[in-house]
C-alpha positions as CSV (number, residue, x, y, z in Angstrom):
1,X,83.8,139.5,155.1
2,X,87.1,138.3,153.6
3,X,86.0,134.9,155.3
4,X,82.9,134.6,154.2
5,X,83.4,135.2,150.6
6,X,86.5,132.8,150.8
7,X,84.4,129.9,152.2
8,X,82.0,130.7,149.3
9,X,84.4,130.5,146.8
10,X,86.0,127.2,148.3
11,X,82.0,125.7,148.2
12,X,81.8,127.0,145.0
13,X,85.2,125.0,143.8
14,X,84.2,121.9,145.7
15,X,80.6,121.9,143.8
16,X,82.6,122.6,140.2
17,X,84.9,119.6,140.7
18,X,81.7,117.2,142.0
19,X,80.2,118.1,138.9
20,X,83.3,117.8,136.6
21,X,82.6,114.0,136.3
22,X,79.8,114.2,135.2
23,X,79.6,116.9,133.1
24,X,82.1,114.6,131.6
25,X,80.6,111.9,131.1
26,X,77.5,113.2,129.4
27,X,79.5,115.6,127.1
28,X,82.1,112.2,125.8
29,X,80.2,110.4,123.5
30,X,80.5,106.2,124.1
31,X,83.5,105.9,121.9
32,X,84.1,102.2,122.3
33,X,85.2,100.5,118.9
34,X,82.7,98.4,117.3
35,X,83.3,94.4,116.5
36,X,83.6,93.3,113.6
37,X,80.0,91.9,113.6
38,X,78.4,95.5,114.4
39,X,80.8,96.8,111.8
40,X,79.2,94.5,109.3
41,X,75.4,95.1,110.6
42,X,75.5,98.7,110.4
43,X,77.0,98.7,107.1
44,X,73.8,96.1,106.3
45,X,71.3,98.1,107.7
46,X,72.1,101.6,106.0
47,X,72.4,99.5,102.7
48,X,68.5,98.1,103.4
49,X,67.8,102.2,104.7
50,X,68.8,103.3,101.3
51,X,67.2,100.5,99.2
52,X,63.6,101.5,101.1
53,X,64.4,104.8,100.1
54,X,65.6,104.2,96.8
55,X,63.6,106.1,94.6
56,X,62.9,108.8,96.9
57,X,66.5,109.8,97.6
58,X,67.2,109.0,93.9
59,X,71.3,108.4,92.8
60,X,72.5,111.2,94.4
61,X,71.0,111.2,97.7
62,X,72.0,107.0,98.0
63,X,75.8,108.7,97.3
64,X,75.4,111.2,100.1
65,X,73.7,108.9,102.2
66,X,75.8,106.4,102.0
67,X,79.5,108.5,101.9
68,X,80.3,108.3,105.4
69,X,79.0,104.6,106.2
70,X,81.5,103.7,103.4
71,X,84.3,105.9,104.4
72,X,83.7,104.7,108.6
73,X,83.4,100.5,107.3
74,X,86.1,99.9,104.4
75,X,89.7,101.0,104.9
76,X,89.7,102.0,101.7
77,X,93.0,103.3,101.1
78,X,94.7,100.3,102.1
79,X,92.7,98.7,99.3
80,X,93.6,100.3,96.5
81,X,97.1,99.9,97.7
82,X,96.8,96.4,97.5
83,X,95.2,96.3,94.7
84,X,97.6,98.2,92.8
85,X,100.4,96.4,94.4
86,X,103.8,98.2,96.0
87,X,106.1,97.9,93.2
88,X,103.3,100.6,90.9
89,X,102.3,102.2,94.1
90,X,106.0,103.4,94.9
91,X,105.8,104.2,91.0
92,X,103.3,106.6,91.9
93,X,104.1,110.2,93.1
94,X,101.9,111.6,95.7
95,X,99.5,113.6,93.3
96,X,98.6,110.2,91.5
97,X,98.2,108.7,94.9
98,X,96.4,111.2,96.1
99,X,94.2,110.9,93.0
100,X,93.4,107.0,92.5
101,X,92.7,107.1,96.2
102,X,90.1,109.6,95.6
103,X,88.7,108.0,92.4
104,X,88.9,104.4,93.6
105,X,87.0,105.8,97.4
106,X,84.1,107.6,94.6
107,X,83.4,104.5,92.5
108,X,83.5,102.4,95.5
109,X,80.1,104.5,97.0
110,X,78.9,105.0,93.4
111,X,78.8,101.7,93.1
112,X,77.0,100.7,96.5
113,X,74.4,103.4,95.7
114,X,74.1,102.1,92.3
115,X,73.4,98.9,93.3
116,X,71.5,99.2,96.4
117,X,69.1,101.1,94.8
118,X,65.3,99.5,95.5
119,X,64.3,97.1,98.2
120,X,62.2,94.0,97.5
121,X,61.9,92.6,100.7
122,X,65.5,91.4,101.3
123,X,67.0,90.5,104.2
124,X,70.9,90.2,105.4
125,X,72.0,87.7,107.7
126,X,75.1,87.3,109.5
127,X,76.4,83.8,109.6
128,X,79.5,83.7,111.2
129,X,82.4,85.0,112.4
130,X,85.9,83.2,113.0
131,X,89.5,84.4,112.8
132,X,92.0,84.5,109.7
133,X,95.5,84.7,110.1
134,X,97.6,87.7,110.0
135,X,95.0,89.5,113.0
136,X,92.1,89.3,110.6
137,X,88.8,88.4,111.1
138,X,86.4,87.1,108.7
139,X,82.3,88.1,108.7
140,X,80.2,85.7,107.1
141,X,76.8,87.2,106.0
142,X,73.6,86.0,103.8
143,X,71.6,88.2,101.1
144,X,68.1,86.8,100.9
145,X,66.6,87.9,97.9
146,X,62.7,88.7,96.8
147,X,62.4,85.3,94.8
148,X,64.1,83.6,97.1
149,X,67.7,83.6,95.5
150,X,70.6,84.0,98.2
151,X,74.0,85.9,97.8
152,X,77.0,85.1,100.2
153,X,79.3,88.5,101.2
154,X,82.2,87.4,103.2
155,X,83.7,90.4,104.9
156,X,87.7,90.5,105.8
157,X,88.3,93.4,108.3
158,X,91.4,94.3,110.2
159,X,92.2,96.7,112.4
160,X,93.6,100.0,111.9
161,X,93.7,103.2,114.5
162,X,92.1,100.6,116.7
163,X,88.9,100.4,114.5
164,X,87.8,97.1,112.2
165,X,87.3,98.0,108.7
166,X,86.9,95.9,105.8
167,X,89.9,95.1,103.4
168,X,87.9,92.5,101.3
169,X,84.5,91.3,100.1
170,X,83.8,88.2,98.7
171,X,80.7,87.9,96.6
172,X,79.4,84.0,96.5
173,X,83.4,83.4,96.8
174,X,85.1,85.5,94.6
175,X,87.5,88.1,95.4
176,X,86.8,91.2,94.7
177,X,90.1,92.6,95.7
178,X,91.2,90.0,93.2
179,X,89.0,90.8,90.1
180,X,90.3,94.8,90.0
181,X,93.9,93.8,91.0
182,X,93.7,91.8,87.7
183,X,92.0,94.7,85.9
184,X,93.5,97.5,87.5
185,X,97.5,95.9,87.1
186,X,96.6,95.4,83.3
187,X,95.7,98.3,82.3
188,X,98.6,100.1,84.3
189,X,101.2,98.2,82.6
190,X,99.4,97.8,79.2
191,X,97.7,101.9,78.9
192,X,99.4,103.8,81.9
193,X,98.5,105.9,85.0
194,X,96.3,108.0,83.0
195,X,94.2,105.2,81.5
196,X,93.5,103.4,84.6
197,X,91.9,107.0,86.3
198,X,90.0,107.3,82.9
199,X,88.5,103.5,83.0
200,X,87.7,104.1,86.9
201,X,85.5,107.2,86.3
202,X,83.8,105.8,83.4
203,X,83.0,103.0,86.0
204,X,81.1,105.7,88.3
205,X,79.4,107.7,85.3
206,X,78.0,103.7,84.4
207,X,76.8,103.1,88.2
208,X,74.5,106.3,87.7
209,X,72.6,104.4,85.0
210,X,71.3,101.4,86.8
């Protein structure tokens, strides 16, 4: 009897381990990193998900819809960062960190759900893509609007935890990483800490109107 239920166990074991593979493989989701491109054309397509949507989901659903395509595309910490520059970011302690981090990531969705907000019939198109120095990579993509009308969005991602996420947009050529670092430096060394968080979330409350 001891023999018997030993040989069973051992067939039991040897079925276990078979099946350990792929019980793996269907419980680990495909994890593989995106490209750039894909990074860019997922971030395109939620933005034309939430236009259709617009007035259904309203401001507050485009926020919450959008939240996590914006925190998964845009490294937006290192933004901010660069925006405010190292010299007022070591200024900082790590409660004001903390907090333009989180006001800067806020107006940065507010701003794609106010803006993305009702879809006409536009399309995206991705142009190109072609290296920058420093490991970057740049995404060119096209905005075809309703009337015709076309906007240019030039993506710089970089890698980070092994995952490409935007740094920097430029719309039709201009930085926007270069516009707020203007702003945003002006006001800290003219007004202070304080000021700068004010003129950000008066930024957001604005986005809710359009």
């Amino acid at each position: 009897m001891k023999v018997i239920r030993t040989i069973k166990l051992i067939g039991c074991c040897l079925i276990l381990v078979m099946l350990l593979p792929i019980s793996v493989a269907l419980s680990t989701p495909n994890s593989e990193p995106e490209n750039p491109e894909q990074v860019i054309e997922k971030l395109q397509s939620s933005l034309l998900q939430v236009m259709r949507e617009g007035d259904k989901l309203g401001y507050e659903g485009r926020f919450k819809f959008l939240e996590p395509i914006i925190d998964e595309s845009h490294d937006l910490n290192l933004i901010i960062k660069t925006i405010l520059g190292a010299t007022y970011w070591s200024q900082l302690d790590k409660e004001q960190q903390d907090l333009i981090a989180e006001t800067f990531r806020k107006l940065s969705i507010a701003t794609y759900a106010g803006r993305f907000n009702q879809y006409e019939g536009e399309q995206f198109q991705i142009v190109e893509q072609r290296a920058l120095p420093r490991d970057q990579v740049l995404v060119r993509s096209r905005l075809t609007k309703s009337d015709g009308g076309t906007v240019n969005f030039d993506y710089v991602l970089h890698q980070t935890d092994g995952r490409w996420r935007i740094a920097n947009i430029l719309f039709d050529g201009v930085s926007d990483l270069a516009i707020k670092r203007g702003e945003y430096r002006a006001i800290l060394q003219r007004d202070g800490f304080q000021a700068l968080i004010d003129m950000i979330k008066e930024k957001i409350v604005l986005t809710q109107q359009n």
